[in-house]
Backbone as a printed PyTorch tensor [residue, N CA C, xyz], in Angstrom:
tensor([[[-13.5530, -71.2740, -54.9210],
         [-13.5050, -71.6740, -53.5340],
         [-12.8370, -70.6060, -52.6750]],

        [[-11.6870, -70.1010, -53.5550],
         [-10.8120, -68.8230, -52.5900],
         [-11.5930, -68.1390, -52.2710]],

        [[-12.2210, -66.8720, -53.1540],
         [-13.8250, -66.4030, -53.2700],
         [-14.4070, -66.4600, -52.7850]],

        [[-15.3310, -67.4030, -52.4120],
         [-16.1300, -68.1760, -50.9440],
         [-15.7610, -67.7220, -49.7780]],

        [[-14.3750, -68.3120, -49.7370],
         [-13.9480, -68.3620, -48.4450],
         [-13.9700, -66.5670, -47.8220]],

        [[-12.6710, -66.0150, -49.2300],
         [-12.5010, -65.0070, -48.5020],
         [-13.9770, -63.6820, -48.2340]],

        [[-15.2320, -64.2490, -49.4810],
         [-16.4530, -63.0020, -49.1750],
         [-16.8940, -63.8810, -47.0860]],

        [[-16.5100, -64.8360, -47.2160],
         [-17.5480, -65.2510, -45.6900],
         [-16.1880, -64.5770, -44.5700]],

        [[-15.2670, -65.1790, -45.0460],
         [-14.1470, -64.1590, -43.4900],
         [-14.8490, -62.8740, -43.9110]],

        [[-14.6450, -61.7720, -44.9050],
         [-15.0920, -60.8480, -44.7550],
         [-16.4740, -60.4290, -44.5490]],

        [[-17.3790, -61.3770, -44.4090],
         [-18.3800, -60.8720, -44.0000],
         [-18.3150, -60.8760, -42.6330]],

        [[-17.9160, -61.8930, -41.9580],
         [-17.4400, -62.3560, -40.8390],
         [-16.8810, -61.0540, -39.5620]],

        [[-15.7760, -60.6490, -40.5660],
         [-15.1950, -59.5560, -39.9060],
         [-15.9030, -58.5060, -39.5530]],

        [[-16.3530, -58.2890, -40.9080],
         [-17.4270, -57.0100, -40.8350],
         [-18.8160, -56.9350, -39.7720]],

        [[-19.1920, -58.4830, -39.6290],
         [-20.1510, -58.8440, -38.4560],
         [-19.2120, -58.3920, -37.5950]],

        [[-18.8440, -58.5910, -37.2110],
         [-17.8400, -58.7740, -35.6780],
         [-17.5110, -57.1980, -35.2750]],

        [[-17.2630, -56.6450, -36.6520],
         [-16.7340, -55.3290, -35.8260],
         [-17.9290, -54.4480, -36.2200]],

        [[-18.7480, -54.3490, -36.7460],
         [-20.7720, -54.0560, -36.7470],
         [-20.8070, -53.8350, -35.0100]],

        [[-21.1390, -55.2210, -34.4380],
         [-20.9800, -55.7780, -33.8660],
         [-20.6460, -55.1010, -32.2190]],

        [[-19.2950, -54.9400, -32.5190],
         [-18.1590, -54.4420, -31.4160],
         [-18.6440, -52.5700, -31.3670]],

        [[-19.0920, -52.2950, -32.7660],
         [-18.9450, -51.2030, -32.5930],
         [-20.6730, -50.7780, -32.0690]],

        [[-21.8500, -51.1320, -32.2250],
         [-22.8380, -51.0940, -31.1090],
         [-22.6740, -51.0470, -30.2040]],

        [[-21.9110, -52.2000, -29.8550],
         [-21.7050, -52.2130, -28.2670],
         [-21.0000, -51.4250, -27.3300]],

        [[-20.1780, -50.7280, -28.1730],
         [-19.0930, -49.5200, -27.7950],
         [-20.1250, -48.6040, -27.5470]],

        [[-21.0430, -48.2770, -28.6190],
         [-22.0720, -47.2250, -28.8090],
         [-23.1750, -46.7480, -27.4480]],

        [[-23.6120, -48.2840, -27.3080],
         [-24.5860, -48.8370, -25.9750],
         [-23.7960, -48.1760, -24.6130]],

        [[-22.7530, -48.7920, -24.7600],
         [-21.6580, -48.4560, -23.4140],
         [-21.8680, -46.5170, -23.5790]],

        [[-21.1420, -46.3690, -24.3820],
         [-20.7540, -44.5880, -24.3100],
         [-22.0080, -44.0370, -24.0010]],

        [[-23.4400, -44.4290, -24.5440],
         [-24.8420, -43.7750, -24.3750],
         [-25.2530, -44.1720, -22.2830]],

        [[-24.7540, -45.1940, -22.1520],
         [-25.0220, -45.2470, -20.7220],
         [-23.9640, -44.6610, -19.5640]],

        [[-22.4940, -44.6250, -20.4970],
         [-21.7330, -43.5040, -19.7260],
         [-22.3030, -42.3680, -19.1410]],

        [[-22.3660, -42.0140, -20.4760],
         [-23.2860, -40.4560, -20.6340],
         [-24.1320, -39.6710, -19.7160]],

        [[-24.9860, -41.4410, -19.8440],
         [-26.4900, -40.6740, -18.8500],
         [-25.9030, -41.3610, -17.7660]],

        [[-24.9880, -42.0110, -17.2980],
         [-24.4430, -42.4270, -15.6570],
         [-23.8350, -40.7830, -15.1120]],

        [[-23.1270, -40.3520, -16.1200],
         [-22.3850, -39.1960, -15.7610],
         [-23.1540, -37.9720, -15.5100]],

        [[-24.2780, -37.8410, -16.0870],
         [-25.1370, -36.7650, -16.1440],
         [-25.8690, -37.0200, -14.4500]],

        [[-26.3060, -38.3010, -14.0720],
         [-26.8600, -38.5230, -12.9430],
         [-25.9310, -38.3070, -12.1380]],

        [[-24.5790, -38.3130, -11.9070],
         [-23.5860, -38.1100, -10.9160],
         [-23.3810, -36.5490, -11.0500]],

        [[-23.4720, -36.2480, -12.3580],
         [-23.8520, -34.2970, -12.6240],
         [-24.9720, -33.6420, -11.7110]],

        [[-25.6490, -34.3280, -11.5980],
         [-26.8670, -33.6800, -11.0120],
         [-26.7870, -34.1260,  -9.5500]],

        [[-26.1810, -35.3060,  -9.2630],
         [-25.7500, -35.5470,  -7.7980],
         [-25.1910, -34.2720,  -7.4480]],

        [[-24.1390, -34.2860,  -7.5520],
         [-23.3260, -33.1360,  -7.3500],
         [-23.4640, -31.8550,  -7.3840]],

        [[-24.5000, -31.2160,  -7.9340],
         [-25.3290, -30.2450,  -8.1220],
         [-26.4660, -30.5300,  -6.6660]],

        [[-26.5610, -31.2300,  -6.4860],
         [-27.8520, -31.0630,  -5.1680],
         [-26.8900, -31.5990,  -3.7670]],

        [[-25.5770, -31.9950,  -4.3650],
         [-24.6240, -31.8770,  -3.3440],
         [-24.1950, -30.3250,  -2.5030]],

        [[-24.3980, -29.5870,  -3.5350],
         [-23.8960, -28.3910,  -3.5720],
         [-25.1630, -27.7480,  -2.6610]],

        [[-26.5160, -27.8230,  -3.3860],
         [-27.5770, -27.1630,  -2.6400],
         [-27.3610, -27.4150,  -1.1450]],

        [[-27.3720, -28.8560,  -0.7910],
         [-27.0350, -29.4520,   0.5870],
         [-26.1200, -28.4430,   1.5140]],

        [[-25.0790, -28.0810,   0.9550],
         [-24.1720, -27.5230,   1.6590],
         [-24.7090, -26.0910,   2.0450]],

        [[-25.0260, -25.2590,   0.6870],
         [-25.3350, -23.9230,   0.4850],
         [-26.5050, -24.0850,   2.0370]],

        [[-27.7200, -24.9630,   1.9550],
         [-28.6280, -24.6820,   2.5920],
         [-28.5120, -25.3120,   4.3980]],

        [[-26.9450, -26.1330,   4.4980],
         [-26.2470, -26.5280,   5.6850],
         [-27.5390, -27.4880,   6.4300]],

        [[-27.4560, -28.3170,   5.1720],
         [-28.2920, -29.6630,   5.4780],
         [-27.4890, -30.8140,   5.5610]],

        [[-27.1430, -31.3090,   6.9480],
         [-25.9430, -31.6910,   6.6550],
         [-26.4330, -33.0530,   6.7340]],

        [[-27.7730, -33.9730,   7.0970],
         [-28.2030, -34.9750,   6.6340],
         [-28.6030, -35.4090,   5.3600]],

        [[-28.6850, -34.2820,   4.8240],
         [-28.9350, -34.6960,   3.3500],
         [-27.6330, -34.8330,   2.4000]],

        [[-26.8160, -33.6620,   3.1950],
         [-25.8040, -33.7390,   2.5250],
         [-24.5060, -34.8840,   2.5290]],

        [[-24.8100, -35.5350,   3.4710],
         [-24.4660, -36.8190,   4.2490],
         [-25.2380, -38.0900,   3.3900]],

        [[-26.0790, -38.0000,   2.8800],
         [-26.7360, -38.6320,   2.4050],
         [-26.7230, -38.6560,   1.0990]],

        [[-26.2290, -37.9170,   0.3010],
         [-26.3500, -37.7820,  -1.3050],
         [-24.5540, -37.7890,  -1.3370]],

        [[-23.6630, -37.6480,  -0.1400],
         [-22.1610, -38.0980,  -0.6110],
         [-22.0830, -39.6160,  -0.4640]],

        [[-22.4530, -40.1590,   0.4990],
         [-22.8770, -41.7140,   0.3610],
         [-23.1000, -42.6810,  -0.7940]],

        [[-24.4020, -41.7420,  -1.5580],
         [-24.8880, -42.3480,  -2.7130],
         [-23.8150, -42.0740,  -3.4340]],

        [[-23.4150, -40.7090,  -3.8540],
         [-22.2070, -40.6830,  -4.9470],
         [-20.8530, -41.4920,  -5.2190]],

        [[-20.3250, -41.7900,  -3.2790],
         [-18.8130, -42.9200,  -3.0380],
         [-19.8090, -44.0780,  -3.6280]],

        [[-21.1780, -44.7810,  -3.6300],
         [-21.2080, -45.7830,  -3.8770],
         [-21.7510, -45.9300,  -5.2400]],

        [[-22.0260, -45.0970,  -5.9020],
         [-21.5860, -44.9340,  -7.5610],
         [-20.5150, -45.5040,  -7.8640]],

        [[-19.3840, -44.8040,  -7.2810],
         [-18.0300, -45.5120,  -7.7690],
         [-17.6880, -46.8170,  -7.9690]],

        [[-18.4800, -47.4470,  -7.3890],
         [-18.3100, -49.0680,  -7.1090],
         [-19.2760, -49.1190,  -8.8420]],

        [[-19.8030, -48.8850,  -8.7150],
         [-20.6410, -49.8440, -10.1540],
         [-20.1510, -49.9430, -11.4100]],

        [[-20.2380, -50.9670, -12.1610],
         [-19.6560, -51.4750, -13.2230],
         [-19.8510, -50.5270, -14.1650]],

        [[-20.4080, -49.3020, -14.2840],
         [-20.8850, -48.1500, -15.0340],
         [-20.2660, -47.1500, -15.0140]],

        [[-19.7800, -46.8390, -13.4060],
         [-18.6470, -45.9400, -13.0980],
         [-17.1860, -46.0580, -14.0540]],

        [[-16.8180, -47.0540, -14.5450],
         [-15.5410, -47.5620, -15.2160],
         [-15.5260, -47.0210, -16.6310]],

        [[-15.1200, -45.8280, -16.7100],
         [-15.3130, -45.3230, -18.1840],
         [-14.1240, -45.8700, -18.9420]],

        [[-12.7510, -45.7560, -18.5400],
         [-11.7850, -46.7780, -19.0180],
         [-11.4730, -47.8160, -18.0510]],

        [[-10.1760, -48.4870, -18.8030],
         [ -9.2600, -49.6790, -17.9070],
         [ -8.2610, -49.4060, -17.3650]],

        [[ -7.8510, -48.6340, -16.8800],
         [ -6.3820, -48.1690, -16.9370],
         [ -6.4170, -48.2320, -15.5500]],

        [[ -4.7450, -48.2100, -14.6420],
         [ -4.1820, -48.0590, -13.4050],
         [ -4.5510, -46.4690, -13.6190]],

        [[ -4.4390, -45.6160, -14.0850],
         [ -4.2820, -44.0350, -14.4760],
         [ -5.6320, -43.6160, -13.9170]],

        [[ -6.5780, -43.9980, -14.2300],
         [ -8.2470, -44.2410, -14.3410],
         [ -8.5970, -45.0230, -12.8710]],

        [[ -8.1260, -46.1540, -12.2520],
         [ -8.3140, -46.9060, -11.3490],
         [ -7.6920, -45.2160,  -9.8910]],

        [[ -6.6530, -45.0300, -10.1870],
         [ -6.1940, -43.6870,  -9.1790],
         [ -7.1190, -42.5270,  -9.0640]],

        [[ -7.8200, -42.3470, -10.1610],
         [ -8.7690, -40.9550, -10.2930],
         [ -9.6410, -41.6640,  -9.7950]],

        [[-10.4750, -43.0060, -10.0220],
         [-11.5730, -42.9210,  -9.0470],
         [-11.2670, -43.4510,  -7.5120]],

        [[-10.3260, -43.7440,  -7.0490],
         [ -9.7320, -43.5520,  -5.7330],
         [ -9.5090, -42.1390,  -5.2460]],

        [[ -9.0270, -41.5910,  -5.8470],
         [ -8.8540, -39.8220,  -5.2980],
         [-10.2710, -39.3310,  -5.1120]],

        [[-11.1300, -39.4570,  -6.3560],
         [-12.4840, -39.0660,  -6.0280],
         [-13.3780, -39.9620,  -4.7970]],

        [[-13.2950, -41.1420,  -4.8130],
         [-13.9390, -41.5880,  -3.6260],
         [-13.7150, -41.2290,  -2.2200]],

        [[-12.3820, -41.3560,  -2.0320],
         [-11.7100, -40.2190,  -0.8540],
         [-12.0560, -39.0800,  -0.7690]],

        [[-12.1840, -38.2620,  -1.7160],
         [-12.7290, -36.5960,  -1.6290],
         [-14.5010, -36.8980,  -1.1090]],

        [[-15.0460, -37.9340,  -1.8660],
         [-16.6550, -37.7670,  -1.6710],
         [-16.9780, -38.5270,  -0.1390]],

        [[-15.8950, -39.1880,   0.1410],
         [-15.9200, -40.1410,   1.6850],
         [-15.5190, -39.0400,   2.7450]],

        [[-14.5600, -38.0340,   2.3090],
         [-14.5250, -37.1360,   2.9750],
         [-15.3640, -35.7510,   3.5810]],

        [[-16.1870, -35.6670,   2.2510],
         [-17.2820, -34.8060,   2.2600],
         [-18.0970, -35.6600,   3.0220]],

        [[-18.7430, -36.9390,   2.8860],
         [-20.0790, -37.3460,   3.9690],
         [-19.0380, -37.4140,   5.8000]],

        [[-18.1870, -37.8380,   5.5760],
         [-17.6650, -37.5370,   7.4090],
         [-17.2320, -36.4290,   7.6390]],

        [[-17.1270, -34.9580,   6.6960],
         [-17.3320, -33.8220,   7.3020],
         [-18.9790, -33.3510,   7.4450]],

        [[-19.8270, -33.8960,   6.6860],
         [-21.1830, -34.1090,   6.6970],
         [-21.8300, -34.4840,   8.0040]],

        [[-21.1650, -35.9690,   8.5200],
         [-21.3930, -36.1410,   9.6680],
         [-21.1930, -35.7570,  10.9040]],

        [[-20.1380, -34.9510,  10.7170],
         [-19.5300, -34.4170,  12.2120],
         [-19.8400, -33.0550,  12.0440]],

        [[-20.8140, -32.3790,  11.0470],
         [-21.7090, -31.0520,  11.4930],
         [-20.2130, -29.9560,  10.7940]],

        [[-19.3940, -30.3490,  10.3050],
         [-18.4570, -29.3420,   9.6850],
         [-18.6260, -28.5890,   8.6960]],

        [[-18.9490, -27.8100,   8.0440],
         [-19.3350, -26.5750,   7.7030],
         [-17.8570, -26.3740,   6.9100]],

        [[-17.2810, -25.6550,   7.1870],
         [-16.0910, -25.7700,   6.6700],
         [-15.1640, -26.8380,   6.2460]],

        [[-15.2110, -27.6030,   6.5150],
         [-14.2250, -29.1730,   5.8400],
         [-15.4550, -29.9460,   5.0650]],

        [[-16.5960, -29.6750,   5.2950],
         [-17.6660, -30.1530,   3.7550],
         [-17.1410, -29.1820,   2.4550]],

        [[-17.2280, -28.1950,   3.0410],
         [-16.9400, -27.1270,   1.5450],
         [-15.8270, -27.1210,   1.0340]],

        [[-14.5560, -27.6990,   1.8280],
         [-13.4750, -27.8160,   1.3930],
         [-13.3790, -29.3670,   0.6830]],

        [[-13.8720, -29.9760,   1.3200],
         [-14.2210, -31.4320,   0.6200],
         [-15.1890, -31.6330,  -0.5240]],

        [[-15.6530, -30.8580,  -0.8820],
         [-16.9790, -30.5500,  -2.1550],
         [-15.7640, -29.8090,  -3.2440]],

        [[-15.4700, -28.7850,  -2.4530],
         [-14.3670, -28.1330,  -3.4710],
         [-13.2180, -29.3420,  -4.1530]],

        [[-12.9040, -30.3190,  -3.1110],
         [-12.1250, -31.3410,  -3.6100],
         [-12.5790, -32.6000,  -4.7590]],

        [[-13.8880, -32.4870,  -4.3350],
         [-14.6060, -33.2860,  -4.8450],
         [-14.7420, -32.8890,  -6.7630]],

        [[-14.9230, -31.6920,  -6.3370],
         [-15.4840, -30.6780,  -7.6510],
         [-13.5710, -30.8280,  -8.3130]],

        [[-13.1030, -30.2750,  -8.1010],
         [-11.2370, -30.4110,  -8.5010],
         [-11.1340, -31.8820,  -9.0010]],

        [[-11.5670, -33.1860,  -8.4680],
         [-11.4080, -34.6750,  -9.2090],
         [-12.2860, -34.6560, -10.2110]],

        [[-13.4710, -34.0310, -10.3340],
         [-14.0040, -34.6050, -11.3820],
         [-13.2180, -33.9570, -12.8480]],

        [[-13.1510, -32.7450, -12.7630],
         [-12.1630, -31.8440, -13.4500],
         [-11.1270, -32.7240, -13.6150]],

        [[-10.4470, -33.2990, -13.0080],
         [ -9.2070, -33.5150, -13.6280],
         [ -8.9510, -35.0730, -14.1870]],

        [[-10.4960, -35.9830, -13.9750],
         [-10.3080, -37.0670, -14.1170],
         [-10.9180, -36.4830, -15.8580]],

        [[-11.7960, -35.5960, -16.0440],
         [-11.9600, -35.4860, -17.1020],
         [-11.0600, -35.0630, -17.8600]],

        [[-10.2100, -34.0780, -17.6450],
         [ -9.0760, -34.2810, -18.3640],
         [ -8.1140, -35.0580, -19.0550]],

        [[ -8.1070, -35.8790, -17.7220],
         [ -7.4750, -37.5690, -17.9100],
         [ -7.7990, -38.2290, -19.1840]],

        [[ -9.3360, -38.2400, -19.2330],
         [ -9.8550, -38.9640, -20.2770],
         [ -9.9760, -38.2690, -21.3990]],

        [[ -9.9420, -36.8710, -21.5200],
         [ -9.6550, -36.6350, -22.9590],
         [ -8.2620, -36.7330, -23.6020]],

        [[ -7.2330, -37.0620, -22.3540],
         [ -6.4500, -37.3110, -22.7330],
         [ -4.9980, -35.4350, -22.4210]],

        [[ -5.6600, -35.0600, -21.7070],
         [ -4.6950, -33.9770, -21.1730],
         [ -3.9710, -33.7390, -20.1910]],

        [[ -3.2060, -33.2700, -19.9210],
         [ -2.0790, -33.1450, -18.5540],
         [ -2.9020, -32.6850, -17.4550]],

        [[ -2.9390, -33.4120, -16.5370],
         [ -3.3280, -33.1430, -15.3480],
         [ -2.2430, -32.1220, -14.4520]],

        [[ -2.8010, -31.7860, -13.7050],
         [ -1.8800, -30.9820, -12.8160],
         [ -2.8760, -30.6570, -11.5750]],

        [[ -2.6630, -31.5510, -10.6270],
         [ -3.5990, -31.9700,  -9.7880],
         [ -3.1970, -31.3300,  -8.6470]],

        [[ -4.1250, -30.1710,  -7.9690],
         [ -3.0630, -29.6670,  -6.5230],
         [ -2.7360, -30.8290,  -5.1850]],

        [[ -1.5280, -31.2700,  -5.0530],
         [ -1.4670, -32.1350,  -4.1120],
         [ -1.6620, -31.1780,  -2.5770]],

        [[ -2.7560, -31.2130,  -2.4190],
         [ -2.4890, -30.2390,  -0.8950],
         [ -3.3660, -31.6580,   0.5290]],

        [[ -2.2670, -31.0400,   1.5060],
         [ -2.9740, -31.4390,   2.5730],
         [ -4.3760, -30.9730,   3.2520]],

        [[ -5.1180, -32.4270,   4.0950],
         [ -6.5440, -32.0200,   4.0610],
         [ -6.3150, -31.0800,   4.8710]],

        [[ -6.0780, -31.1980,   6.0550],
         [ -5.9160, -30.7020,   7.1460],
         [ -5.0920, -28.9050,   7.1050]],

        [[ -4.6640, -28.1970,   5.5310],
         [ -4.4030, -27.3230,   6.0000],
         [ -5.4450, -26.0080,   5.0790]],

        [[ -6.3790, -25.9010,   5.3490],
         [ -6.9990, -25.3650,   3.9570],
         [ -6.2410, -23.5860,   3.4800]],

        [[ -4.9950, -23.2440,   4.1750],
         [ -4.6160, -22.3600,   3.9540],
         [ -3.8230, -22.1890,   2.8690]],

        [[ -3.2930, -23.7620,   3.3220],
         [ -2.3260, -23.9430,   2.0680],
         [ -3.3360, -24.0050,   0.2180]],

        [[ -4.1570, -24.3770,   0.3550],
         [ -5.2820, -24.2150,  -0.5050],
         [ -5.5600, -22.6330,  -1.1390]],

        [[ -5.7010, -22.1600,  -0.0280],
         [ -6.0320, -20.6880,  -0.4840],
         [ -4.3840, -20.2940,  -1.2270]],

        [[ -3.2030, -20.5880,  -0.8330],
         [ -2.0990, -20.2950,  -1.1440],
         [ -2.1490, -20.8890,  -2.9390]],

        [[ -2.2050, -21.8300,  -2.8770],
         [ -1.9900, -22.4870,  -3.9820],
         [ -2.8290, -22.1540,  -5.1330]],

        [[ -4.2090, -21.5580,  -5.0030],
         [ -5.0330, -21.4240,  -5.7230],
         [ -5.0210, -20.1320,  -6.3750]],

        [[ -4.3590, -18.7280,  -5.1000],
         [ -3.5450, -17.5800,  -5.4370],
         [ -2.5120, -17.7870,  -6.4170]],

        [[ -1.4770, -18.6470,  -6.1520],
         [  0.0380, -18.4370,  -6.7150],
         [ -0.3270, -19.2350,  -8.3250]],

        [[ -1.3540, -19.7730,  -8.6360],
         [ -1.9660, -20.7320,  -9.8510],
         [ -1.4780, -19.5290, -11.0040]]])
């Protein structure tokens, strides 16, 4: 009867974490290709700018802040993780209203910001020290300073 019992818990278990671990699998394979599509966002983000299309480019930072919202965007759980995609939504909200107001210079500085979160949220998640430049939007000199003295 012990026997019994304990081959069915262990089969049990072994279902369960079978199981858990597909589903982990499913998740990481749709990370993947979520991340690759926000890769290639960002890549025709870039063309946008280069070619000073600033409706398009207005238009593909839009789509990217509202990536962030989807249940797909959430690669972990963490407050740590919840801050990186706040910093990045701000950088990509910032890029479409320098988009909109025809700025040329505060898009590229906001793309550059944009490009700096994804970098460092990936870091985050492999699990490495961030060292994130805290600079103000408004001074992009201090930028050039900081990126020198690195």
């Amino acid at each position: 009867m012990k026997r019994t019992f304990f081959a069915v818990f262990l089969s049990l278990v072994f279902g369960a974490s079978l199981t858990m671990t597909l589903a982990q699998a499913r998740k990481s394979r749709a990370t993947r290709e979520f991340m690759r599509e926000k890769l290639a966002l960002s890549q025709k983000l870039l063309e946008a700018l280069a070619i000073e299309d600033f409706e398009l480019l207005s238009t593909r930072a839009m789509k990217l802040s509202a990536m962030t919202q989807l249940e797909t965007w959430r690669a972990v759980e963490t407050p740590d993780y919840d801050l990186q995609s706040l910093q990045f939504r701000r950088n990509v909200d910032a890029l479409a209203k320098a988009a909109k107001d025809r700025n040329l210079d505060a898009a590229t500085l906001a793309y550059v910001r944009v490009t700096m979160s994804c970098v460092e949220c990936h870091k985050f998640i492999r699990g490495k020290d961030s060292a994130m430049l805290k600079i103000e939007p408004t001074n992009p000199a201090r930028l050039a300073l900081a990126v020198v003295t690195r």
